[in-house]
Backbone as CSV, one residue per row, in Angstrom:
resi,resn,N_x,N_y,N_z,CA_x,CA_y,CA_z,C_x,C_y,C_z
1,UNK,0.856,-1.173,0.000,0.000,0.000,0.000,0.897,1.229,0.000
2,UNK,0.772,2.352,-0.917,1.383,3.418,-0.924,1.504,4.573,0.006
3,UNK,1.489,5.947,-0.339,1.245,6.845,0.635,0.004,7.254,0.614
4,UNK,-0.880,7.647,1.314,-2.175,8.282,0.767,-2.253,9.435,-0.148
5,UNK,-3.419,9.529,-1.081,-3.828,10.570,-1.599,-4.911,11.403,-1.300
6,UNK,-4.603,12.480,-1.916,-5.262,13.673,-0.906,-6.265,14.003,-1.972
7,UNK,-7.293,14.340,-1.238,-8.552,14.864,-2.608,-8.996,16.058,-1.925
8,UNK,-7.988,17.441,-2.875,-9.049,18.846,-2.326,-10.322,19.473,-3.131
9,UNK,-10.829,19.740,-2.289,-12.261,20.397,-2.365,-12.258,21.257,-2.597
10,UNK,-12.654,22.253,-3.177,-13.163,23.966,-3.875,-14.052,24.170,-4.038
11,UNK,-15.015,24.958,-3.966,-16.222,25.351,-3.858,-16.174,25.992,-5.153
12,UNK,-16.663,26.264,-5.896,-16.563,27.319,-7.296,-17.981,27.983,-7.819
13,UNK,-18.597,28.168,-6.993,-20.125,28.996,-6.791,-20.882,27.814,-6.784
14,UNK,-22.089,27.671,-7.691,-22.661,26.074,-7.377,-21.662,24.582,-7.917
15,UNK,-21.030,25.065,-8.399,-19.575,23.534,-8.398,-18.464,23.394,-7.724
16,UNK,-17.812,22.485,-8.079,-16.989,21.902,-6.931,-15.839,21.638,-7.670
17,UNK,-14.534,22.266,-7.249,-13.510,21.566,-7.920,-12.769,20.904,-7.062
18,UNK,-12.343,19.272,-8.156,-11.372,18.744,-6.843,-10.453,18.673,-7.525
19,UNK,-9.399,18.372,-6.777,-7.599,18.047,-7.201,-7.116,16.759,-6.465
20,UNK,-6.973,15.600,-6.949,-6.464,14.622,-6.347,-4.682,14.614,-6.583
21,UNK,-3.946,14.601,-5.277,-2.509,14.587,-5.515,-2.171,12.993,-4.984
22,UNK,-0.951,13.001,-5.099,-0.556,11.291,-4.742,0.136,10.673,-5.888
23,UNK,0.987,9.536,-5.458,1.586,8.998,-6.636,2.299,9.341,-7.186
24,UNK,3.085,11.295,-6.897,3.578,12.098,-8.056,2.911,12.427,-9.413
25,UNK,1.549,12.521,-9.218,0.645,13.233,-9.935,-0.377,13.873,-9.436
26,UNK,-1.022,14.446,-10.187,-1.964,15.772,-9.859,-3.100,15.636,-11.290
27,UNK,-4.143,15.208,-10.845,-5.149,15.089,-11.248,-6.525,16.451,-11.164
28,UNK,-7.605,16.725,-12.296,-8.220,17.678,-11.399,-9.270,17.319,-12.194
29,UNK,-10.694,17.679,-11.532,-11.772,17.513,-12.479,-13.153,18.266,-11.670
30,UNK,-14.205,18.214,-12.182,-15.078,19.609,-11.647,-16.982,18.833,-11.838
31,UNK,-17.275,19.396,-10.945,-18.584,18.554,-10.499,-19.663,19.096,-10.015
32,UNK,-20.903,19.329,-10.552,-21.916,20.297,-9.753,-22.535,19.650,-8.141
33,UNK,-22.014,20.497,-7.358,-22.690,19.718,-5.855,-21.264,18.879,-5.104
34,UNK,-21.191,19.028,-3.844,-20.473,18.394,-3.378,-20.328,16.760,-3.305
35,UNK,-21.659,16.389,-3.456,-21.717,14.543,-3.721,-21.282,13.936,-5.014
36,UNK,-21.524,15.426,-6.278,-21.321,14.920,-7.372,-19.759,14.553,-6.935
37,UNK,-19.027,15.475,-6.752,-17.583,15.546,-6.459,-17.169,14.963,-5.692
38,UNK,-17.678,14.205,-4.727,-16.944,13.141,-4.422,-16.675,11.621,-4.922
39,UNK,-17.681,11.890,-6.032,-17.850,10.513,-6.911,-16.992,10.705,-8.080
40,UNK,-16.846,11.981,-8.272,-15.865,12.272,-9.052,-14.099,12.045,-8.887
41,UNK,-14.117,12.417,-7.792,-12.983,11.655,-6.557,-12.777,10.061,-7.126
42,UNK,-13.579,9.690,-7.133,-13.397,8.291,-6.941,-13.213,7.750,-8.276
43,UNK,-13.733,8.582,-9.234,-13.107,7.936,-10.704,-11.768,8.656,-11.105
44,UNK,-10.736,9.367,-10.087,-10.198,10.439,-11.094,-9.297,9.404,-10.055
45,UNK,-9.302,9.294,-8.504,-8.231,8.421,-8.043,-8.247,6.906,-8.760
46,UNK,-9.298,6.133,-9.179,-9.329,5.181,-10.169,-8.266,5.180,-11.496
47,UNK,-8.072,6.338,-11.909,-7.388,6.998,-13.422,-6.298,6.712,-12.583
48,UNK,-5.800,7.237,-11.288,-4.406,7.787,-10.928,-3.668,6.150,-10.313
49,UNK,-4.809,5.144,-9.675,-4.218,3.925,-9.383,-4.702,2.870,-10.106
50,UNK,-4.771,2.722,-11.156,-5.343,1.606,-11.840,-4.888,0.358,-11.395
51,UNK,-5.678,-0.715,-10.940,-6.055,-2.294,-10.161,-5.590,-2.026,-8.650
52,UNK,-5.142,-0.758,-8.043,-4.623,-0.638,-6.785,-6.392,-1.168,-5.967
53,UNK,-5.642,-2.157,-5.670,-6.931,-2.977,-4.338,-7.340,-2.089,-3.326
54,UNK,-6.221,-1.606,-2.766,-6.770,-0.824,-1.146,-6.005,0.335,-1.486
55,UNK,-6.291,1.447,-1.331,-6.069,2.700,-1.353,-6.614,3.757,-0.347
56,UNK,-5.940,4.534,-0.190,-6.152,5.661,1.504,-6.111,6.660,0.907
57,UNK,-7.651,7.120,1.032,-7.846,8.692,0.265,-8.268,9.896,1.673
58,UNK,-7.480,10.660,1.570,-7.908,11.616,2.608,-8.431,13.066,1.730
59,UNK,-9.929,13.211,1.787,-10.579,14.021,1.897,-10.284,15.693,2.622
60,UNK,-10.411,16.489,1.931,-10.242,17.773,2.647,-11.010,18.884,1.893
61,UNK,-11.621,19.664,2.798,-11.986,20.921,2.253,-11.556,22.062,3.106
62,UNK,-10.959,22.961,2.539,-9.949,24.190,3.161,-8.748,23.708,4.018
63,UNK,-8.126,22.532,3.125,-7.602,21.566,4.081,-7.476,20.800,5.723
64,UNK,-9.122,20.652,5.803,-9.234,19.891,7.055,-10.450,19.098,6.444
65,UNK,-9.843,17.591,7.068,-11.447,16.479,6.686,-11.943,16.457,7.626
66,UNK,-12.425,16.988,8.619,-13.368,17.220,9.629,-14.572,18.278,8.677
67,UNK,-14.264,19.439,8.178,-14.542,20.173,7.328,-15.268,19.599,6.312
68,UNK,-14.742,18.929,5.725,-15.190,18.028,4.023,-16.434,16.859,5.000
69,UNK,-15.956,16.474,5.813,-17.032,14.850,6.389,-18.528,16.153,7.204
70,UNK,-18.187,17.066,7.538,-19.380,17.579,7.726,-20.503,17.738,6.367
71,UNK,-19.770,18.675,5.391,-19.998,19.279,4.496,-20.744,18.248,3.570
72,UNK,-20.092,17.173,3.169,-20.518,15.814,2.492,-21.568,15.068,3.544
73,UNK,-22.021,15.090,4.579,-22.357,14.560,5.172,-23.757,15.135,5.177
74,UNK,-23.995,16.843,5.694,-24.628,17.539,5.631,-25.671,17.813,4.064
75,UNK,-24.809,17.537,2.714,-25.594,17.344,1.488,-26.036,16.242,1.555
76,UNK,-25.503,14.979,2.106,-25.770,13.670,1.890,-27.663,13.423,2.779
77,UNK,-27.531,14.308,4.362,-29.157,14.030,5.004,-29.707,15.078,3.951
78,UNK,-29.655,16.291,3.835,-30.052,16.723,3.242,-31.068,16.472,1.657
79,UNK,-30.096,15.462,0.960,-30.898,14.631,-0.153,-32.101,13.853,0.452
80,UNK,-31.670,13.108,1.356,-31.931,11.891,2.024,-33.356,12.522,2.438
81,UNK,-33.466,13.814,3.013,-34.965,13.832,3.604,-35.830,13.868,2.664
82,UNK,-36.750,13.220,3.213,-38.047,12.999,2.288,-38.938,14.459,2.640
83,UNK,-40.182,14.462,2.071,-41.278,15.903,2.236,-41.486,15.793,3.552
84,UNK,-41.635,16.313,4.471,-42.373,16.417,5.621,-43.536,15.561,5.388
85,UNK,-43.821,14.843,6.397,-45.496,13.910,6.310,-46.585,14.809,6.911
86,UNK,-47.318,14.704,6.739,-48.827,15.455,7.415,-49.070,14.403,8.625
87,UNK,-49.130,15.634,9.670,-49.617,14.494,11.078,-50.398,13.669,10.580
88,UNK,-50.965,12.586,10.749,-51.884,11.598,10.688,-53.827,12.081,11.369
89,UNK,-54.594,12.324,10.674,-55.735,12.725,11.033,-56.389,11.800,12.173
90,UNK,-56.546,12.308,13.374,-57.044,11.552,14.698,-58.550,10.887,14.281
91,UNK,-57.741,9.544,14.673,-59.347,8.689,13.848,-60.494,8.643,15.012
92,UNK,-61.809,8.873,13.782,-62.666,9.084,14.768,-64.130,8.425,13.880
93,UNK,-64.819,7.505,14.518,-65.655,6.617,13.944,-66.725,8.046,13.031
94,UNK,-67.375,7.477,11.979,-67.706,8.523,11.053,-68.993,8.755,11.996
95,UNK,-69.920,10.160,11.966,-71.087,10.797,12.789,-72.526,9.102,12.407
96,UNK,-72.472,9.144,11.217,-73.591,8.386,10.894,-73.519,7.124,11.130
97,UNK,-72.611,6.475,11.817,-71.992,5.138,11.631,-72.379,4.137,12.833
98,UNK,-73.627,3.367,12.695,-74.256,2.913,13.823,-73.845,1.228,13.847
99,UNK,-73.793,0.876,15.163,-72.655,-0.143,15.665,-74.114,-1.230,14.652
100,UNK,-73.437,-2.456,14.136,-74.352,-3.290,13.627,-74.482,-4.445,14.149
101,UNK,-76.111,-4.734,14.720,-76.391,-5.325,15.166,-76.235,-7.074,15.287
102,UNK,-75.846,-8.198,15.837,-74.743,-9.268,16.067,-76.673,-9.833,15.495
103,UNK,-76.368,-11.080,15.448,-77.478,-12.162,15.095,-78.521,-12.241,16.107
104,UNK,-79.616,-12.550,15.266,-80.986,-12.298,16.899,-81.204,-13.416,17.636
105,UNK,-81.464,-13.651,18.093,-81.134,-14.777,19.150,-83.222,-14.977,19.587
106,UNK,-83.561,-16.039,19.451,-84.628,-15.383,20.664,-84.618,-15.590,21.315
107,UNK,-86.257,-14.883,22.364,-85.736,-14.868,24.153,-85.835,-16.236,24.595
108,UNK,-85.296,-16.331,25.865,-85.004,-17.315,26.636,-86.634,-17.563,26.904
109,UNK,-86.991,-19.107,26.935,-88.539,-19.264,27.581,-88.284,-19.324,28.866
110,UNK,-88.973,-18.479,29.874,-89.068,-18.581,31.072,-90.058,-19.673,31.239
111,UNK,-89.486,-19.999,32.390,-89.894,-21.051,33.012,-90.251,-21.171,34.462
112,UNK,-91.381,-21.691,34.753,-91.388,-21.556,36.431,-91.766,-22.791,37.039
113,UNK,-91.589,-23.792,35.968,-90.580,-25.092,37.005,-89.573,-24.781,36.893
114,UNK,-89.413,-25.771,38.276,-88.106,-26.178,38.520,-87.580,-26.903,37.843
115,UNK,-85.899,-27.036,37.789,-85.374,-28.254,36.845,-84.759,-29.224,38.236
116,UNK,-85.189,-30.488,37.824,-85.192,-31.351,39.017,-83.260,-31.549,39.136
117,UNK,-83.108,-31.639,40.223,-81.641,-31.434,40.899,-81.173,-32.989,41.261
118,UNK,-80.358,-33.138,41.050,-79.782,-34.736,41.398,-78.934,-34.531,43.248
């Protein structure tokens, strides 16, 4: 495994320029949105290590990746949220809605014997 390469970040009004160094080259390429540009990252260090298995890319914007992992992180929920949901309407049986009546049964025959007891 080599030394790591560094991928800087630039802001360039709504695009993003990055510069990947490493290897003794200097790569650069340009991306609308910070997510575009980090995917862009990833094909331009691809160009710079071709079949390299494991590779250590350190991220930076204004040279700190604390900086860049917010920033990427922050577009990344950002996509991610969906519309706001509408509270859920408190259910409430409809005004006209009368309970329906179970099977009729008929009445019990009263009786005034006794039932003989063992």
């Amino acid at each position: 495994m080599g030394d790591p390469i560094e991928a800087n970040y630039v802001p360039d009004g709504d695009d993003w320029t990055v510069t990947i160094t490493g290897r003794g080259r200097q790569l650069s390429g340009k991306a609308p949105g910070i997510i575009a540009a980090r995917d862009r990252t990833d094909q331009l260090v691809e160009e710079l290590t071709p079949g390299e298995e494991h590779r250590t890319v350190v991220h930076l914007l204004n040279g700190d990746a604390l900086e860049f992992t917010t920033a990427y992180l922050t577009a990344r929920m950002a996509k991610a949220e969906p519309a706001s949901p509408q509270p859920p309407a408190p259910a409430e049986p409809p005004a006209t809605a009368k309970p329906t009546p179970g099977p009729r049964r008929p009445p019990a025959a009263e009786s005034s014997e006794e039932l003989p007891t063992s």
